[in-house]
TIZARO-640367 format. One record per residue (C-alpha): x, z, y. Coordinates in steps of 0.25 Angstrom, whole numbers. Example, Ala and Ser with C-alpha at 12.3 -4.5 7.8 and 13.67 -1.06 7.14 Angstrom:
49,31,-18
55,29,-4
This chain:
0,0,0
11,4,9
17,-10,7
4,-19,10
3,-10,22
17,-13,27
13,-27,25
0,-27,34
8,-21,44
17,-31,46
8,-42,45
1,-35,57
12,-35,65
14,-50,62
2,-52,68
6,-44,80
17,-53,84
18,-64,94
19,-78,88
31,-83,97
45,-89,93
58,-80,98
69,-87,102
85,-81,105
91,-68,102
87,-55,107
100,-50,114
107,-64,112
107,-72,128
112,-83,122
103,-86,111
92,-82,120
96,-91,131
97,-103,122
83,-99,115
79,-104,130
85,-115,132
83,-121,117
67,-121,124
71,-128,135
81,-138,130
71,-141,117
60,-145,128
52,-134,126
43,-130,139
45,-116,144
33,-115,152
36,-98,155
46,-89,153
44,-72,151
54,-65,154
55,-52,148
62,-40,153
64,-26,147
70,-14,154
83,-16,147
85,-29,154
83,-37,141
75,-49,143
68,-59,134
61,-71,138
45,-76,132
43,-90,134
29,-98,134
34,-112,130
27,-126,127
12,-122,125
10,-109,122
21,-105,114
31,-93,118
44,-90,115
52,-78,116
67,-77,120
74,-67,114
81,-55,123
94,-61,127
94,-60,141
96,-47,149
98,-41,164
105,-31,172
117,-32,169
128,-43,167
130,-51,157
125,-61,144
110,-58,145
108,-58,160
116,-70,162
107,-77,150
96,-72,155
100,-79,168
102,-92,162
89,-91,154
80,-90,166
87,-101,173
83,-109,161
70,-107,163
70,-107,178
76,-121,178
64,-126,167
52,-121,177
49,-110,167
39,-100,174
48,-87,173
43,-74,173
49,-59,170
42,-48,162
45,-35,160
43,-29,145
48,-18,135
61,-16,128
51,-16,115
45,-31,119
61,-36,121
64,-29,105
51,-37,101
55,-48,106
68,-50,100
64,-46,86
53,-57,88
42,-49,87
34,-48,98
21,-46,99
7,-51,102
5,-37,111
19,-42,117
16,-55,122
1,-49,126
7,-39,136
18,-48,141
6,-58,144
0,-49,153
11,-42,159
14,-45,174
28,-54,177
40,-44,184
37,-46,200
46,-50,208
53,-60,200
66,-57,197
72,-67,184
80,-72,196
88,-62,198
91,-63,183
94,-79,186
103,-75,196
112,-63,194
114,-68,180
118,-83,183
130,-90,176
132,-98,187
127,-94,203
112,-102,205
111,-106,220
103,-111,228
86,-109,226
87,-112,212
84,-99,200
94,-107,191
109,-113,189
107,-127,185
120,-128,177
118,-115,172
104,-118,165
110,-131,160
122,-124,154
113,-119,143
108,-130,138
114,-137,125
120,-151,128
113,-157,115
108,-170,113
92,-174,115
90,-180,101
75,-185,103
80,-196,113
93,-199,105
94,-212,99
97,-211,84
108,-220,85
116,-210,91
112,-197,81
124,-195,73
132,-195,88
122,-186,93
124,-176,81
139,-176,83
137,-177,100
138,-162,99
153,-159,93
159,-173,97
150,-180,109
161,-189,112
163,-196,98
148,-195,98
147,-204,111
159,-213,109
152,-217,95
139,-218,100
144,-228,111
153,-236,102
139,-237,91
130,-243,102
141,-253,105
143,-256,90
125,-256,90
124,-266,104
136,-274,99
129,-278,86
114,-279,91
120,-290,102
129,-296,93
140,-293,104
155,-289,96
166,-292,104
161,-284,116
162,-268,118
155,-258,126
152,-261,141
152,-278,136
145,-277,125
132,-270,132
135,-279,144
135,-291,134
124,-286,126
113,-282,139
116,-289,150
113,-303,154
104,-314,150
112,-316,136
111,-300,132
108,-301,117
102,-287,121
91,-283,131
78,-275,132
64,-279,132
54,-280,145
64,-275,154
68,-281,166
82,-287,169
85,-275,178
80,-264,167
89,-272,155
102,-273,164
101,-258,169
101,-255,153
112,-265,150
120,-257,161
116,-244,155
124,-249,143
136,-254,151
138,-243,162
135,-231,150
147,-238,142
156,-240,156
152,-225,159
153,-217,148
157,-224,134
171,-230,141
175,-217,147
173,-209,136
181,-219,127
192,-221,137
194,-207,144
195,-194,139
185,-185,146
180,-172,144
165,-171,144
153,-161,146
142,-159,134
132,-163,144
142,-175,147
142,-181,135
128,-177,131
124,-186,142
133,-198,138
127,-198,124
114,-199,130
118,-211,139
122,-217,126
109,-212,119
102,-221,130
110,-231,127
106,-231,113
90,-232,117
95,-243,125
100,-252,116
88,-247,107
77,-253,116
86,-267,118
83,-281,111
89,-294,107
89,-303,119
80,-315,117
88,-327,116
């Protein structure tokens, strides 16, 4: 009896608890602070943001995302004093500023917070935090400012370069072309074979489609889209459109391919990232191009 009574009890308290995801580390900034901004890089809408403050200076973050669905950031973040927590706490609510997330501090126990972060919080929970009124006067920007990696100036409640910082340079694989995959998935450790081999397969794919072998970059896409005898064009544009394409081909080559066959040149993440996603729209390009009528 004792053990079917055990059971009904816990069954209860199922059914007392709040049906939300948990995102982060309770006590951890960093994966806290990257819980955040996997919602924001994935595309998920943050339509507001709780933040929740005990008397210990711990604060946690509940999150209405998408349509009705919420979400709790663990508590990583603190204040009062220097360090880790304050500064991500910082850094966190810049994100959010900067996204247009309506942002709004509340004050609860320390017994919420251990709820919190053993994922278990309760209906009663979220109930009372629904009906509880927001800290007046605002004051999360002083959090944002005394905190900041880097100084904000000016009338703005966040540091560009600070917010950007935090985000992983990683490719955008819905728009990529599969051509390009197996450079993409090796883009991360080595993005300069990744790049060199992805230009040298479109020449090797736009030699062959206009039957152009003794010609090589800058030539060869000259040869291949521009002029009257271009074996390779696009359909329903006009003269202006098919030219300006043909001199993507031509001034991405000039700019970027020879360069980085040529020189030696130390390059950003975000650098390179944004030369393979010239070379990604190349690809798309010479996708969406036809044999020239003869």
């Amino acid at each position: 009896m004792a053990m079917t009574k055990k059971k009904e009890e816990k069954l209860v308290n199922i059914e007392e608890l709040a049906g939300i995801q948990y995102f982060g580390l309770g006590g951890v900034t960093q994966s806290c602070l990257e819980a955040i901004v996997r919602l924001v890089h994935y595309g998920d809408r943050i339509n507001r943001a709780r933040l929740l403050t005990s008397k210990e200076h711990h604060h946690a973050f509940i999150l209405d995302i998408n349509n009705e669905e919420t979400v709790a950031i663990k508590s990583g973040f603190a204040s009062g004093y220097g360090g880790t927590g304050p500064k991500g706490l910082s850094i966190a609510l810049q994100i959010l500023y900067k996204h247009h997330v309506d942002i709004e501090e509340y004050e609860v126990n320390d017994e919420f917070i251990e709820r919190l972060d053993l994922s278990c919080l309760l209906r009663e929970d979220l109930e009372t935090l629904d009906n509880a009124p927001p800290i007046r006067p605002s004051r999360y920007h002083d959090y944002i400012y005394e905190h900041s990696p880097t100084p904000i100036t000016g009338l703005q409640s966040y540091n560009s370069q600070v917010v950007k910082n935090e985000f992983p340079v990683v490719i955008p694989f819905h728009i990529l072309d599969d051509r390009l995959l197996e450079f993409a998935l090796i883009f991360s450790d080595n993005p300069d074979t990744a790049i060199k081999d992805g230009f040298r397969r479109l020449e090797t794919i736009i030699s062959e489609r206009a039957n152009i072998h003794d010609e090589v970059g800058v030539k060869l896409f000259s040869s291949a889209f521009l002029g009257d005898a271009a074996p390779l064009t696009w359909e329903g544009e006009h003269k202006g459109e098919k030219v300006a394409r043909a001199q993507m081909f031509t001034g991405t080559f000039g700019a970027y391919r020879n360069p980085r066959m040529h020189k030696e040149k130390k390059m950003t993440g975000a650098e390179n990232l944004r030369e393979f996603l010239l070379l990604n729209e190349l690809y798309h390009l010479e996708a969406s191009a036809i044999q020239a009528k003869s």
